[in-house]
N, C-alpha and C positions, 0 to 999 in steps of 0.2 A: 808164727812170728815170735819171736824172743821178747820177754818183758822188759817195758820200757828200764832203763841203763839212767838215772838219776847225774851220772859222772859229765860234769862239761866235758863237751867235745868239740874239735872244729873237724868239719867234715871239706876234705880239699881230695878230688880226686881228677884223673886226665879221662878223656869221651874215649880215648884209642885203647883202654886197658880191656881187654879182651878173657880176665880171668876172675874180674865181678862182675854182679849178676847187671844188665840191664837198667834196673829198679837202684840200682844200690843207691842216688841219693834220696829217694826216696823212704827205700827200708833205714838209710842211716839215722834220716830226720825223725823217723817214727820211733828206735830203738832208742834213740839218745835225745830226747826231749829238751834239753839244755846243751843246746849245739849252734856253734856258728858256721853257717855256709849253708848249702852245700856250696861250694866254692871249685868253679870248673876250672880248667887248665884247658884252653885249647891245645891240641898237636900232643898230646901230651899222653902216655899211654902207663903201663904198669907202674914204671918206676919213675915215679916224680921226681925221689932225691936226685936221680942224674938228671930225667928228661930237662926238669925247670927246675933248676937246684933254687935259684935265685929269688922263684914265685914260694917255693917251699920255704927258706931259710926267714925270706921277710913273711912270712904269714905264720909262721910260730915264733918268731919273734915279738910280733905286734900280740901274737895270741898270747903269750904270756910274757906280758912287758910289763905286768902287775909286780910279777914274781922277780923280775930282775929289778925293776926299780925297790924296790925292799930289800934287796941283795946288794945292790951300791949303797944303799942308806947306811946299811950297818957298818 
């Protein structure tokens, strides 16, 4: 396993993707210890940005709504 990854991460992926491993939110949580989710997507398979653009767009929104509120500030 790959050492743990200090870098915030939100971990969002769909159950129907078929091209990570089984385990992936599990290895995600482990590799990126400062992580929010793992965050499933029912129906939802490889490509999130099309499958559920909508689930995807507000959860990295929300993810980093720190950065954009500091970004209107200015």
């Amino acid at each position: 396993m790959a050492c743990p990854n200090p870098t915030p991460t939100l971990v969002l992926f769909g159950p129907s993707d078929h091209v990570i491993y089984p385990d992936f939110d599990r290895m995600a949580a482990a590799v990126f210890p400062n992580h929010a989710g793992p965050f499933l997507l029912r129906d939802c398979g490889h490509f999130v940005q099309w499958e559920a653009a909508h689930a995807l767009n507000s959860a990295v929104t929300a993810w980093c709504g720190d950065l954009l509120a500091g970004r209107r500030r200015q």
